[in-house]
C-alpha positions as CSV (number, residue, x, y, z in Angstrom):
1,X,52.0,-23.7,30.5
2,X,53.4,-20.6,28.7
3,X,52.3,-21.7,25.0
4,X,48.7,-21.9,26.1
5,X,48.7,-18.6,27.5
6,X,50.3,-16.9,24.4
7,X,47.8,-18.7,22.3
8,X,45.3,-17.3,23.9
9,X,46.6,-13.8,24.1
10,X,47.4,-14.4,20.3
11,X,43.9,-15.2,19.3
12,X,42.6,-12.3,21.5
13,X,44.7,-10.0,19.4
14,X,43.0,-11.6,16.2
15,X,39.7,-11.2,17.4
16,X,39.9,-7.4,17.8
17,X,39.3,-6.2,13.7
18,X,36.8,-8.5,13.5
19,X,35.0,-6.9,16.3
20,X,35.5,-3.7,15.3
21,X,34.2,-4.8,11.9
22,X,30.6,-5.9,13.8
23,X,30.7,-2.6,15.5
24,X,31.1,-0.3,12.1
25,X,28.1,-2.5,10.7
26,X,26.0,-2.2,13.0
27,X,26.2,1.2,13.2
28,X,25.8,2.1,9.7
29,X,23.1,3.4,8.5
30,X,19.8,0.6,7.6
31,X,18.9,1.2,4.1
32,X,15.0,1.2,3.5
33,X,14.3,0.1,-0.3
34,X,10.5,0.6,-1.7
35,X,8.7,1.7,-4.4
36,X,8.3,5.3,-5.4
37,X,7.7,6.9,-8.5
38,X,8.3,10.9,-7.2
39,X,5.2,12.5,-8.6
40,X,3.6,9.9,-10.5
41,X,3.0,8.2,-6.9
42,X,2.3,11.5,-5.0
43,X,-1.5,9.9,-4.6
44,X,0.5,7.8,-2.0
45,X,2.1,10.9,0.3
46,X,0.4,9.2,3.3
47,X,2.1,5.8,2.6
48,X,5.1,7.7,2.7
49,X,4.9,10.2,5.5
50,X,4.1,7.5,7.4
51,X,7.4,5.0,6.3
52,X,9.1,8.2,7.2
53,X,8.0,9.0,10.6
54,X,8.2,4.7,11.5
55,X,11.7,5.2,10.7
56,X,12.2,8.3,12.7
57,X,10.6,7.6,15.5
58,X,12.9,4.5,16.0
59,X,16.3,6.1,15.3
60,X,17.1,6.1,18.7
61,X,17.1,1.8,19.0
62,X,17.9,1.2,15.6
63,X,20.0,4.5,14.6
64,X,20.3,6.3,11.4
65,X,18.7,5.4,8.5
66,X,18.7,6.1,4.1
67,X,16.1,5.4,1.2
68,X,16.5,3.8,-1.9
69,X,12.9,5.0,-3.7
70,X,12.9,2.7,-6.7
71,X,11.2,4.6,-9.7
72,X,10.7,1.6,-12.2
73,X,6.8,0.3,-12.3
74,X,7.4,-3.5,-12.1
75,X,4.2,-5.9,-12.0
76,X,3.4,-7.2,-8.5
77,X,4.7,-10.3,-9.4
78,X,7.8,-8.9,-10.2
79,X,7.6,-7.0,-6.9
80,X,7.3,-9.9,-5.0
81,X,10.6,-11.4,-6.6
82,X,12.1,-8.3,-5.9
83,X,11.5,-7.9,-2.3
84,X,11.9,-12.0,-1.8
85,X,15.5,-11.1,-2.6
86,X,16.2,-8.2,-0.7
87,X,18.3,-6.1,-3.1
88,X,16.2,-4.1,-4.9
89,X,13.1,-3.4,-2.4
90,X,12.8,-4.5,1.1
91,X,9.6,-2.8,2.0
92,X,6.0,-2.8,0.7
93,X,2.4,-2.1,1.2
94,X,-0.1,-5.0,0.0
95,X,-3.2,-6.5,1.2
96,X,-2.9,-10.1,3.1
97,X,-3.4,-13.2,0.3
98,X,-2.0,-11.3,-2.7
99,X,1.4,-12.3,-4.8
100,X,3.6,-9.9,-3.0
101,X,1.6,-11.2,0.9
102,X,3.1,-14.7,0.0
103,X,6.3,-13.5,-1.0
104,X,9.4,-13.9,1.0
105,X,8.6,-11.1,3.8
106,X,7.6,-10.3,7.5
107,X,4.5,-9.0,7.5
108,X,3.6,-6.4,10.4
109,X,-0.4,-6.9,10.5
110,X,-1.6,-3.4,10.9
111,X,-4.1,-2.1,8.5
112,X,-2.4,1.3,7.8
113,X,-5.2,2.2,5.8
114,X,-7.8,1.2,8.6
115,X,-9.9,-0.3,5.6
116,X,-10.1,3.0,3.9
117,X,-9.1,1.0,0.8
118,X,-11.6,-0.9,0.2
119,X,-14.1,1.5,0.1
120,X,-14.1,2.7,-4.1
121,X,-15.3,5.3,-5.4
122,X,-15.6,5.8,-9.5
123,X,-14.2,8.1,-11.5
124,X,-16.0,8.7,-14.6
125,X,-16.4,10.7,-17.9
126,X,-20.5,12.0,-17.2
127,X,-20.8,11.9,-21.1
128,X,-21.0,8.1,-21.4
129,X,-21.8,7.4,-17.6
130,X,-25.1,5.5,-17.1
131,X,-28.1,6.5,-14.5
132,X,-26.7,5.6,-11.1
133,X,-30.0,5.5,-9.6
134,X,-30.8,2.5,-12.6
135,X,-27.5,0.0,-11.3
136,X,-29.0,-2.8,-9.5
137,X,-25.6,-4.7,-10.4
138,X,-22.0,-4.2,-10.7
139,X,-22.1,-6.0,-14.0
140,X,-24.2,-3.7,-15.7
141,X,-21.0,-0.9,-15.3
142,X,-17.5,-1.4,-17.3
143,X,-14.8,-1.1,-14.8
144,X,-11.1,-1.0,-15.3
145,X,-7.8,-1.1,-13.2
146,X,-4.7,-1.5,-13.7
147,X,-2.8,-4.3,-15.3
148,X,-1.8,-6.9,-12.4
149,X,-3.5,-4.9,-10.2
150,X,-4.3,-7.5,-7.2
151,X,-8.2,-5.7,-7.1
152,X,-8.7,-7.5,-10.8
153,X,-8.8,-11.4,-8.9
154,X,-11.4,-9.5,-6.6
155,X,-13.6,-8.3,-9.8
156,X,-13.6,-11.4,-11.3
157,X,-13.9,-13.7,-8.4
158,X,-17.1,-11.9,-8.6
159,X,-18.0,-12.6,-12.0
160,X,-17.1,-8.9,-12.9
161,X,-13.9,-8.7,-15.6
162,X,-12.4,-5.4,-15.7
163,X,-10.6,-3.5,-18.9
164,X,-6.7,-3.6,-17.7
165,X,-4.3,-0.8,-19.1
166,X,-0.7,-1.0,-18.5
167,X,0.0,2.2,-16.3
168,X,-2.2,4.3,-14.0
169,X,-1.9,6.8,-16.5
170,X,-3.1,5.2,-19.5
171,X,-6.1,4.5,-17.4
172,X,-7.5,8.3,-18.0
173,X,-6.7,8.2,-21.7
174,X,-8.8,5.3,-22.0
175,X,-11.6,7.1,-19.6
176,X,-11.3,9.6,-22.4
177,X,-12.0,7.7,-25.4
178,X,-15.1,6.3,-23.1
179,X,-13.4,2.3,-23.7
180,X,-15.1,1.9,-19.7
181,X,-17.4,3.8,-17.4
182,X,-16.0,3.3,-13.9
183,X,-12.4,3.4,-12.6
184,X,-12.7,2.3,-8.9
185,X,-10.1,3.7,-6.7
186,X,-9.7,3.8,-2.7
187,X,-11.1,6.4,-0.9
188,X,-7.8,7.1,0.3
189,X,-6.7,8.3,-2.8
190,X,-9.8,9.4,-5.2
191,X,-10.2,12.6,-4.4
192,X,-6.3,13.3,-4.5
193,X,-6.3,11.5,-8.0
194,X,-9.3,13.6,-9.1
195,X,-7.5,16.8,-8.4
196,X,-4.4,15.7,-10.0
197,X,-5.9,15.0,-13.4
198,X,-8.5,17.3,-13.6
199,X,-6.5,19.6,-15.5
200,X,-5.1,17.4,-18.1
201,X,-8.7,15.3,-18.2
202,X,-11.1,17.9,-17.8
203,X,-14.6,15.8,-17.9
204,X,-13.1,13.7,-15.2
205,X,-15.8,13.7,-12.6
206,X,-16.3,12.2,-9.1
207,X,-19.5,9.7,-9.0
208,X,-21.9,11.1,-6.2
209,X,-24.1,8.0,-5.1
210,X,-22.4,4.7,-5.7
211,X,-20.0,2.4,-3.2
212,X,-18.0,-0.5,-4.1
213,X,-16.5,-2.2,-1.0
214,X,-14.7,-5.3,-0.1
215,X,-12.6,-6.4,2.5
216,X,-8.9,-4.8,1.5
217,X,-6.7,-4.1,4.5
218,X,-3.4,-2.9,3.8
219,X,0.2,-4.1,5.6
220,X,3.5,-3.2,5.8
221,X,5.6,-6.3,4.3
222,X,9.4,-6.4,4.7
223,X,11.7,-9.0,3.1
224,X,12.4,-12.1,5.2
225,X,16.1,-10.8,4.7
226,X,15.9,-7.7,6.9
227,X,14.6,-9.0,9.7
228,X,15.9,-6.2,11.8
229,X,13.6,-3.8,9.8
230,X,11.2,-5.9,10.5
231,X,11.3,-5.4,14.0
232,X,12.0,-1.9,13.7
233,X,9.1,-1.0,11.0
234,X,7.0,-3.1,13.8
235,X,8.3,-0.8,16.8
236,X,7.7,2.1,15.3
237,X,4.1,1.6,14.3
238,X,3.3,0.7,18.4
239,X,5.0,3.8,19.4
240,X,3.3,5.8,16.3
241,X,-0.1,4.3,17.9
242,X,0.6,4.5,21.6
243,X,1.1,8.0,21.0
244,X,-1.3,9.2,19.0
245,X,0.8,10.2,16.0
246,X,-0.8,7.6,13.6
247,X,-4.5,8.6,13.9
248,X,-3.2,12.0,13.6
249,X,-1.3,11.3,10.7
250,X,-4.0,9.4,9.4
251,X,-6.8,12.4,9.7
252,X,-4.6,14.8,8.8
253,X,-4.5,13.1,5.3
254,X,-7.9,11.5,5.1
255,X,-10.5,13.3,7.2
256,X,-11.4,16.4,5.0
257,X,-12.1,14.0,1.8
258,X,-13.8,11.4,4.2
259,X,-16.0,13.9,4.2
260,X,-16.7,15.3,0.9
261,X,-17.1,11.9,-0.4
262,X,-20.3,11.4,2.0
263,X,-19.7,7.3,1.8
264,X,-22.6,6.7,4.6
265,X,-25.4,8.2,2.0
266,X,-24.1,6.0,-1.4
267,X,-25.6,2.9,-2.7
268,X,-23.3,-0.1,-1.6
269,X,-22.0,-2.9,-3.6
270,X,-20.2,-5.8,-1.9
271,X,-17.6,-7.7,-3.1
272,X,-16.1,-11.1,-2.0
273,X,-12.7,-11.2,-1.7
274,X,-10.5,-14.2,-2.8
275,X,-7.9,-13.3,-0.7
276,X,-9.6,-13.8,2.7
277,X,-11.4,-16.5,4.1
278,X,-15.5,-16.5,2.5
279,X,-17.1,-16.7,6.2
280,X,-18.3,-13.3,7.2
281,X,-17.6,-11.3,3.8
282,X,-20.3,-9.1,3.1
283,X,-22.4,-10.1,5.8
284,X,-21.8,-7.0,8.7
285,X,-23.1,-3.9,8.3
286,X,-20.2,-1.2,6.8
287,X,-17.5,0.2,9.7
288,X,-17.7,3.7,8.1
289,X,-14.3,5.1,8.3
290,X,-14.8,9.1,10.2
């Protein structure tokens, strides 16, 4: 009977650095890995602010945390490798159906955007921008985006093919030389975008009276191997919305350009979205976001 007993004492002695192991990873601190450009993707402060305050808010279940911003401009395809794997990114924002929706990831399905999104307004150089009281269709206006931009299946699943330049930036040189009429952006981020180029683009105007909309909600999508962030990115946004803190956040970002933009007085023009199922697209009045 003794060898038992020492065998078991033996391989209670073995088990103790491996449990102390466990303990010292669990309490270091959980990386979060996105994309973030530093100023070049200031338009997204909200996005942001808000990653920042899911984390926070959730530091006394899940303890301390670090980011990894990654600064590189990969193609959402490429994103969606990326987060699939885990190593590079871990965490980002996309709308339900795209490439990086179907990647490898947990999504969390709160619209963080509250459809603000989907509601575009143009930016456009007046000199070669046509009568807006005269567009009875989308195709009669030259729209561009961004190359890979998940907006472009949208445009053309509507029989509307946009110019594509390879960075957001490029996009105002081209408005310059007048190669388009209308860059559609989110009314989350035109006027912001508008302010920050005015200086360098100084025609750059905001179009008063037309709408494009479609259904574009916006999730939080974190790689199937952090499932831990999952949970805690998901925790945090019920306790950010149980106490208030998100539509706070939220207006505190968005209300004051809500409102300049005027979006209940513009002419609307509704998109179908491939993304999500056809029933019911385009078919309710607008939810103005206040």
């Amino acid at each position: 009977m003794k060898y038992p007993l020492l065998l078991l004492f033996t391989l209670q002695l073995l088990a103790l650095p491996t449990a102390a192991t466990e303990t010292t990873a669990a309490h270091a601190p959980m990386v979060v890995r996105y994309y973030d450009r530093g100023a070049k993707d200031a338009r997204h402060a909200y996005k942001f602010e808000l990653i920042g305050k899911i984390l926070e808010t959730t530091r006394a279940e899940y303890g301390d945390y670090s980011l990894a911003r990654f600064s590189d401009e990969p193609s959402a395809k490429r994103q969606a490798l990326l987060i699939s794997e885990g190593k590079i990114l871990n965490l980002l924002w996309a709308s339900p159906g795209t490439v990086i929706a179907r990647a490898d990831v947990i999504t969390i399905p709160v619209d963080i955007l509250k459809g603000l999104l989907g509601y575009r307004i143009c930016l456009i150089n007046p000199a070669n921008f046509p009568d807006s009281e005269k567009q009875i269709s989308l195709n009669q206006l030259q729209i561009a985006q961004g190359l890979n931009w998940a907006d472009n299946e949208i445009y053309k699943h509507n029989d509307i093919y946009p110019k594509q330049a390879p960075t957001f930036e490029a996009l105002f040189e081209m408005l310059a030389a007048k190669r388009f009429e209308c860059l559609p952006l989110g009314a989350d981020e035109v006027m912001y975008t508008w302010r920050d180029q005015k200086t360098k683009f100084p025609f750059l105007a905001v179009e008063p009276n037309l709408l494009i909309y479609y259904d574009y909600p916006i999730y939080l999508h974190v790689s199937k191997q952090f499932p831990v962030l999952a949970q805690r990115v998901e925790l945090g946004l019920k306790k950010l919305q149980q106490s208030g803190e998100f539509d706070r956040l939220f207006k505190q970002h968005h209300a004051a350009d809500i409102a300049l933009l005027q979006l209940q007085q513009r002419k609307v023009f509704c998109l179908k979205s491939p993304y999500l199922p056809e029933k019911g697209q385009c078919e309710k009045p607008l939810d103005f976001p206040q």
